[in-house]
N, C-alpha and C positions, 0 to 999 in steps of 0.2 A: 086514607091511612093504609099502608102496607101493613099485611098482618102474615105472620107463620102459624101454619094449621098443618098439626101435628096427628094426623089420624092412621088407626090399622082400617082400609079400604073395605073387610068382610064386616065392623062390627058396625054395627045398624045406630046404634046411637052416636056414632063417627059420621054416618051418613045423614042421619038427622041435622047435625051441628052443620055438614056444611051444607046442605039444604038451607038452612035456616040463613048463614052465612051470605050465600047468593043471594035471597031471598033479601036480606040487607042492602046489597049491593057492594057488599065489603070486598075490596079487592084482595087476595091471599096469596102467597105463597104454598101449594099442598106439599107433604111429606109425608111418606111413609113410614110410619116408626118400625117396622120392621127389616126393610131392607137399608133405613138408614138411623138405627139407635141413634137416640140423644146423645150427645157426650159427657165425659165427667165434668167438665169446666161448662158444658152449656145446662146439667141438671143441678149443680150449683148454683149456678147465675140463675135459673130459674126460680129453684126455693129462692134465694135470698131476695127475689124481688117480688115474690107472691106474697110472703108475710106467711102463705101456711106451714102446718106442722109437716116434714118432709116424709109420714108416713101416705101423707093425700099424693105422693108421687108414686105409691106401687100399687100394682091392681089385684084389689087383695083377694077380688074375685075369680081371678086367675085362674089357668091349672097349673101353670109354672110357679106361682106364688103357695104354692096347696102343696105339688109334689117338693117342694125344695121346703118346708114347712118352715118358711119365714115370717110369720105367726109367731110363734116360739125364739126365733131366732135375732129378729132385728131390736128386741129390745137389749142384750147385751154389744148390736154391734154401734160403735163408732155413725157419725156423721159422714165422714169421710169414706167408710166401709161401705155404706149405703148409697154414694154416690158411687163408687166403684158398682157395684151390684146392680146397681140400677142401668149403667152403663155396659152392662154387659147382655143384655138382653131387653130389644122395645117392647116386647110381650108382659115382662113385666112394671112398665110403665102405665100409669092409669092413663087415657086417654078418653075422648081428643085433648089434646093441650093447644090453647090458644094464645099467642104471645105476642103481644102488642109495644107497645112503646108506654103506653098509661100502664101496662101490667100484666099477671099473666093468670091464666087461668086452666082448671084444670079439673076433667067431667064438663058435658056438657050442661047446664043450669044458662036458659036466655038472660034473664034477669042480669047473671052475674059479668054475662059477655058485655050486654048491651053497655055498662060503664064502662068498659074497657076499651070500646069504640067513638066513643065520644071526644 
C-alpha cells in the first residue's frame, strides 16, 4: 500500500513515526509540510475522510498557533476559514499526517496507524 507521510523533518516525533513506518516495511511517499503546505482542497479532503473534529488539524502546541492566539480565535471562524488558515502555513498543521487509502490519520498514536495499513 502506497502511503503519504506528511512530516516537519526537525520534530522528533515525525521522526519516530517514520522510523516506526520503515520498521513496517510501509512503503511512503515523505513530504515536507513546510516547504510544501497542505492545500485547502487537500486539508478538506483530509478532515472529511478522517471523521475527526478539524481542530485535531492545527498544532495547538505551536508557537505560530500561540503568537497568532488561535485559541480564542478559531471558535468564531468558519470551516472553510480554517481550512484557508491552515493552508497558509504547515507549521501550523499538527503533524505527522498519515494518509492512506483506508483513512487518514493524524499525531503519531501506532495503534491508530496500524488499521490504516491493513
Amino acid at each position: 500500500m502506497e502511503c503519504l507521510f506528511v512530516e516537519y523533518p526537525k520534530c522528533s516525533t515525525c521522526q519516530k513515526a517514520k522510523k516506526w513506518l520503515t520498521e513496517q516495511g510501509v512503503t511512503f511517499t515523505d513530504r515536507d509540510i513546510k516547504t510544501q503546505n497542505p492545500t485547502k482542497e487537500e486539508l478538506k479532503e483530509w478532515h472529511e475522510r478522517s471523521g475527526l473534529d478539524v481542530k485535531r488539524f492545527f498544532n495547538t502546541s505551536g508557537m505560530l498557533y500561540k503568537e497568532m492566539k488561535l485559541k480564542d480565535r478559531l471558535p468564531q471562524m468558519t470551516l472553510e476559514e480554517k481550512y484557508e488558515l491552515l493552508s497558509t502555513d504547515g507549521m501550523l498543521v499538527k503533524r505527522p499526517v498519515l494518509v492512506t487509502s483506508q483513512g487518514i490519520a493524524v499525531g503519531f498514536k501506532p495503534e491508530e496507524w496500524e488499521k490504516l495499513l491493513v
